[in-house]
C-alpha positions as CSV (number, residue, x, y, z in Angstrom):
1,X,148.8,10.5,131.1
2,X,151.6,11.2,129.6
3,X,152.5,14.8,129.7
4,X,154.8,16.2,132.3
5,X,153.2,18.6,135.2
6,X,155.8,21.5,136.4
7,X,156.0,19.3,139.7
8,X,157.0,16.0,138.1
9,X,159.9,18.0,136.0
10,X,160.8,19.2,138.9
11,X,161.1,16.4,140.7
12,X,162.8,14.5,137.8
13,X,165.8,16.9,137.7
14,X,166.1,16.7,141.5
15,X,166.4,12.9,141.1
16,X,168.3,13.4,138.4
17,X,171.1,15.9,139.3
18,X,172.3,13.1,142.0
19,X,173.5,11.0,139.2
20,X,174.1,13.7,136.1
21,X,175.0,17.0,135.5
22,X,173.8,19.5,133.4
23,X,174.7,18.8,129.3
24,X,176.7,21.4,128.0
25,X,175.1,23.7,125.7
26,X,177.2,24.8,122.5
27,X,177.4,27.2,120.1
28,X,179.5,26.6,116.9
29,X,180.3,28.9,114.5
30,X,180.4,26.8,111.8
31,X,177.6,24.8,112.3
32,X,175.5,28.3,112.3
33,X,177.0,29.3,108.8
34,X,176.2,26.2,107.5
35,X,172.5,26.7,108.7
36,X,172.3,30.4,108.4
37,X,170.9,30.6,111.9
38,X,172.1,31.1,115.2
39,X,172.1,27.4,116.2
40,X,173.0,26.0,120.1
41,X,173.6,22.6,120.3
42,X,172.4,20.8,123.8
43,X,175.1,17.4,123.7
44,X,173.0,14.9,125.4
45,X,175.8,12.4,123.9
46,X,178.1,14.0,126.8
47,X,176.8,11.5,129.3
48,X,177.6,8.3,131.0
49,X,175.1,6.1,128.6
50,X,176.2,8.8,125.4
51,X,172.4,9.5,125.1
52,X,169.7,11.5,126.8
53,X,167.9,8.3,127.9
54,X,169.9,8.4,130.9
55,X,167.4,10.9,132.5
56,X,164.2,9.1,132.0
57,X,165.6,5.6,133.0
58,X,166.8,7.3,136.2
59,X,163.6,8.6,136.8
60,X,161.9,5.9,136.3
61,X,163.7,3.3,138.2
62,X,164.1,5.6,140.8
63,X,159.8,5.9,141.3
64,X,159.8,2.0,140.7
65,X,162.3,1.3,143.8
66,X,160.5,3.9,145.9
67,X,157.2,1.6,145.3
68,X,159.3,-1.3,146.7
69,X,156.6,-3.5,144.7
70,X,159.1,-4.6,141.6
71,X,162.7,-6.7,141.9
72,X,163.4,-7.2,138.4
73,X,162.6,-5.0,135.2
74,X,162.8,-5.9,131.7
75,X,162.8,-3.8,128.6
76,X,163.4,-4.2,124.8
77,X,165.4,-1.7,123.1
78,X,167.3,-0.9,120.1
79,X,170.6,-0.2,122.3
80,X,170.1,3.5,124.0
81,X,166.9,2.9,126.3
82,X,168.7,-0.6,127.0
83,X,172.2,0.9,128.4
84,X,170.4,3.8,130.1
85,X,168.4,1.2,132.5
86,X,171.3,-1.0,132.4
87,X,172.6,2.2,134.1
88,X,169.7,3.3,136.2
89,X,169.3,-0.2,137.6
90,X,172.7,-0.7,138.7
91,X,172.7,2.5,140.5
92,X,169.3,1.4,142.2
93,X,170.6,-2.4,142.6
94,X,167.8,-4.1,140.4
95,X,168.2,-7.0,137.8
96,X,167.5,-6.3,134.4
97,X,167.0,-8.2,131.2
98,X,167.2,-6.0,128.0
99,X,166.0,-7.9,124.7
100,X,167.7,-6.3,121.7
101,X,167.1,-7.1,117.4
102,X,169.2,-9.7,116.6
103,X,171.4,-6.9,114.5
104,X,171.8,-4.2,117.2
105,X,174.5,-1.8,117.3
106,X,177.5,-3.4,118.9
107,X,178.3,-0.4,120.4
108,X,175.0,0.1,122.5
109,X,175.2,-3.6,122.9
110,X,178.5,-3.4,124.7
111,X,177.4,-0.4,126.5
112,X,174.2,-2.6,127.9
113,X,176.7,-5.2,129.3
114,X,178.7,-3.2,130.5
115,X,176.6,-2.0,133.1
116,X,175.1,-5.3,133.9
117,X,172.1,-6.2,132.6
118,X,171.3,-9.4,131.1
119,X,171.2,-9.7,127.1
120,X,168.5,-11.3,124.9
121,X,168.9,-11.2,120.9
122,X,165.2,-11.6,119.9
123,X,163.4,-10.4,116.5
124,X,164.1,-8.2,113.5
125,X,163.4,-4.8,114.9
126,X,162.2,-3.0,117.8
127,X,158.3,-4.0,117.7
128,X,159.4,-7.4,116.9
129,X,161.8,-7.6,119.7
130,X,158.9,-6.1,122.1
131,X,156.2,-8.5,121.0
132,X,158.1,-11.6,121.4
133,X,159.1,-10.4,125.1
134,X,155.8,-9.9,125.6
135,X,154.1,-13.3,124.3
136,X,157.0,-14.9,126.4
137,X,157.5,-13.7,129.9
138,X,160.3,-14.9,132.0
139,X,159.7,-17.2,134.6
140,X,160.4,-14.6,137.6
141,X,157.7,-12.2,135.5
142,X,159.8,-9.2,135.4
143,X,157.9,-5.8,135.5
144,X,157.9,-4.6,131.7
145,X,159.2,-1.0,130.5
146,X,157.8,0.4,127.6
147,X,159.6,3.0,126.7
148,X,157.5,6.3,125.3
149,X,154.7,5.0,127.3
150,X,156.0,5.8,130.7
151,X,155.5,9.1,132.1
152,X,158.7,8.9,134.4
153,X,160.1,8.7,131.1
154,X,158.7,11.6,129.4
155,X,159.4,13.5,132.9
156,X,162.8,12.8,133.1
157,X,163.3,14.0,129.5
158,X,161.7,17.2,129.9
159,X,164.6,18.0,132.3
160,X,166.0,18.9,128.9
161,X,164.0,21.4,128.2
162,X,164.5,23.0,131.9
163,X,168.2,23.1,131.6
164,X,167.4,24.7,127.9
165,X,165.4,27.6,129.2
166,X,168.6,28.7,131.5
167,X,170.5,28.7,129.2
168,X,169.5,30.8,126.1
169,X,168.1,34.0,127.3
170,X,166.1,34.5,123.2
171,X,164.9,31.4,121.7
172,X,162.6,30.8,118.6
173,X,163.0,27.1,117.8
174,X,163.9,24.0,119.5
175,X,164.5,21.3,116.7
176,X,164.1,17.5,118.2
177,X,164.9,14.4,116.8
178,X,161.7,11.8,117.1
179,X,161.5,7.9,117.6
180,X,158.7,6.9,120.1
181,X,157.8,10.6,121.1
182,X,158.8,10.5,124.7
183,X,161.7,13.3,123.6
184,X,159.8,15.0,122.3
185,X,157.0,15.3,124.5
186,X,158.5,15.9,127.6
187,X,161.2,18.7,125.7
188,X,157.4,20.6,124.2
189,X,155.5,20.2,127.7
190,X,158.3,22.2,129.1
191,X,158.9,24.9,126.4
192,X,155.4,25.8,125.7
193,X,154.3,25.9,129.1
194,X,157.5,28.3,129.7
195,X,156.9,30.2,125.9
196,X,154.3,29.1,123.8
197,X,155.4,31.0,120.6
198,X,159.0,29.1,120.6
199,X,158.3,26.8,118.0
200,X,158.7,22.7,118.6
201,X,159.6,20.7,115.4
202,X,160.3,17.0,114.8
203,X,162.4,15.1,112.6
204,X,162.4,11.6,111.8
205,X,164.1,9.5,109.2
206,X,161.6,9.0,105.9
207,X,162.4,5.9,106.5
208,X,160.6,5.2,109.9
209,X,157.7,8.0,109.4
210,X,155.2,6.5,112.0
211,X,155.3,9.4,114.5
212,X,154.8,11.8,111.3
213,X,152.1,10.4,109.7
214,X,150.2,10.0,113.0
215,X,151.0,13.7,113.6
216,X,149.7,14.7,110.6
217,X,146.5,12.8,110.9
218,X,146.1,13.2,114.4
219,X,145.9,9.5,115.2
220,X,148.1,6.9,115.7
221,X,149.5,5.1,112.3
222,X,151.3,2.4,112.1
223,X,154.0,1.3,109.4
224,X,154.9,-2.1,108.3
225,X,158.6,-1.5,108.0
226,X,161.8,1.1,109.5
227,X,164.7,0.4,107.1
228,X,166.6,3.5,108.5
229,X,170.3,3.1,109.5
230,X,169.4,5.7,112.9
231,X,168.4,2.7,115.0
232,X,167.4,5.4,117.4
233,X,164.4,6.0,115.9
234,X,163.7,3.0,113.8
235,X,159.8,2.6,115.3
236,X,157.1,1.6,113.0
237,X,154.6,1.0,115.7
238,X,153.3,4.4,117.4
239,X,151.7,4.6,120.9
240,X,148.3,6.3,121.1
241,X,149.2,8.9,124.6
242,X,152.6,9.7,122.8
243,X,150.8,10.7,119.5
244,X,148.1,12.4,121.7
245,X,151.0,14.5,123.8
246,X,152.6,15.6,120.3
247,X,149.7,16.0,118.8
248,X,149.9,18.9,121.9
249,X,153.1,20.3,122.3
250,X,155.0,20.3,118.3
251,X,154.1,22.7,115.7
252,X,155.6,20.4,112.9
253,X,157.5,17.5,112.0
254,X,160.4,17.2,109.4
255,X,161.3,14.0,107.7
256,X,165.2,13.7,106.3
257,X,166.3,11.1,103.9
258,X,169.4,8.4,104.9
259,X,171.6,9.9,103.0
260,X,170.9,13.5,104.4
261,X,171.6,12.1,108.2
262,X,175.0,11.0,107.0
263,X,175.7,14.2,105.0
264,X,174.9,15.8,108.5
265,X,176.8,13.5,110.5
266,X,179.8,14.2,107.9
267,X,179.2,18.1,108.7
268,X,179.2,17.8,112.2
269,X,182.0,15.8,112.2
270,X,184.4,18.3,110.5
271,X,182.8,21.4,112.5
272,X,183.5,19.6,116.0
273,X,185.5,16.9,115.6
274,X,182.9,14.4,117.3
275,X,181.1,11.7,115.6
276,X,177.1,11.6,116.3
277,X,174.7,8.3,115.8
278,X,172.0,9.0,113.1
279,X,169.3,9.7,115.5
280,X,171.8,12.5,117.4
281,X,172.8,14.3,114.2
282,X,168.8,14.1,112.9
283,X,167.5,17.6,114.6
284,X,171.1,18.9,112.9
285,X,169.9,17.5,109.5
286,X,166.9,18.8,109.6
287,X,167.7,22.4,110.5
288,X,169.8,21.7,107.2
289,X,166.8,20.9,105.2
290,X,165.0,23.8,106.7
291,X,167.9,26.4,106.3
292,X,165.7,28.8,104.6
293,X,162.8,28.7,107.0
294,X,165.1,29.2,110.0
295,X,167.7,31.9,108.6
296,X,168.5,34.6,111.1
297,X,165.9,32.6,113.9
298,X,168.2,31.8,117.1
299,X,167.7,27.5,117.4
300,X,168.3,25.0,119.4
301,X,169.7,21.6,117.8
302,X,168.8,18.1,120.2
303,X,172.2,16.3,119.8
304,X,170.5,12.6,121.1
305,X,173.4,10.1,121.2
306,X,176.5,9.1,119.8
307,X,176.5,5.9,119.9
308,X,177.7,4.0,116.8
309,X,179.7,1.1,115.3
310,X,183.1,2.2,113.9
311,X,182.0,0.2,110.3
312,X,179.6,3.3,110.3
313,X,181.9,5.8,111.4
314,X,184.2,4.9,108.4
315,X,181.9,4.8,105.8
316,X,181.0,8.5,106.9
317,X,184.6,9.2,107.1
318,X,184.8,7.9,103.3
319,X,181.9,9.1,101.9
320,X,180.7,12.2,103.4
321,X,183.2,14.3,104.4
């Protein structure tokens, strides 16, 4: 199961705060004139990974070396899960292979190596990159992360959520970008179990709609393809307890266009002066293209990551700003 109980978020941000503090929470003038709502900003991208998924990976590895039954892990990621248990497992001196798409970000893919774990370029996408690790185990069988089906995972991310509730006394929305779910889920276990009128809404890129269309037909759904430029949350195959938990905790999910991501990370850009990935600037986009929905609500934006290639830094740069 993968939904959170009060005692495992708990626990998570105990194991948690040994390694992290608190993300800042932000509120920026301009971003809420440009949304017409009064809009905080929780910058997950101010951490040592650049991403939230430094909380579940800690989480997770920490449970894992407590069980003192696994000595070498192995994930697949588009770059973000990858760095943040690159991270974890350094700090919890385990070996990890991370197998990446052969066209990863090279900024998440220097991030990974930086922190140690071992590199494999296999597949197209994501799914691909999972299946093929999978079908071909290494020789030392290395125990296999999943991530969005672990519920370390999904613990460690509703520590979010927690740190959210002390700090904004009135709150009506929390707007959350979506790849797999586990963000998602863990972030709407904690704030309708605190307040169960603030509303939970998801945004994904129209081009990777999987979590969507399962949310809006209460079943996992599958896509064949995730030509989206927010590697983040470039998923095309959904797992079935994620889309259950969802299917739970979120009121609605948003869908915003490639173009609309940019045009956000543009915006952000010139109100802050810091330069999001596509997935991180996705809740932001979304608020935009529910402006008149949200006017005058008091929100709360999910800034994921910021990790991102400077090719795509300057064509924002160019283009949209």
């Amino acid at each position: 199961m993968l939904k959170p109980t009060p005692e495992q978020s708990a626990s998570a941000s105990n194991v948690i705060s040994k390694y992290l503090d608190p993300t800042p929470l932000e509120l920026n003038t301009e971003l809420c004139s440009r949304i017409g709502a009064e809009s905080y900003v929780k910058c997950e991208y101010m951490s040592p990974v650049r991403s939230f998924k430094a909380r579940g990976a800690l989480n997770l590895v920490h449970h894992l070396k407590q069980l003192k039954k696994v000595s070498y892990l192995s994930t697949a990621s588009t770059g973000n899960h990858g760095a943040a248990m690159s991270f974890a497992c350094r700090k919890y001196g385990l070996p990890l292979t991370v197998g990446v798409p052969v066209n990863a970000d090279k900024s998440k893919v220097a991030l990974i190596r930086k922190f140690g774990a071992k590199l494999e370029f296999l597949g197209q996408d994501l799914d691909e990159t999972k299946k093929i690790m999978l079908q071909n185990p290494a020789p030392r069988e290395p125990f296999f992360i999943e991530d969005g089906s672990s519920s370390e995972i999904v613990a460690g991310t509703s520590t979010i959520a927690l740190e959210i509730i002390e700090q904004i006394e009135q709150l009506d929305m929390v707007l959350v970008p979506v790849g797999n779910g586990a963000l998602i889920g863990g972030i709407g276990t904690v704030i309708k179990a605190t307040n169960p009128s603030i509303k939970v809404i998801g945004v994904q890129a129209e081009e990777a709609p999987c979590m969507t269309l399962s949310f809006k037909a209460g079943k996992p759904v599958n896509t064949e393809s995730c030509n989206t430029f927010a590697t983040g949350m470039a998923v095309r195959v959904s797992i079935p307890e994620a889309v259950s938990l969802i299917s739970e905790v979120v009121d609605d999910m948003v869908l915003v266009g490639e173009r609309e991501m940019k045009q956000a990370m543009g915006i952000y850009y010139v109100c802050t002066g810091r330069m999001l990935e596509g997935a991180g600037v996705a809740a932001f986009a979304g608020a935009l293209k529910i402006s008149r929905e949200i006017k005058g609500k008091t929100i709360c934006l999910i800034a994921t990551g910021a990790n991102l290639d400077q090719s795509l830094k300057q064509e924002v740069i160019d283009n949209f700003i």
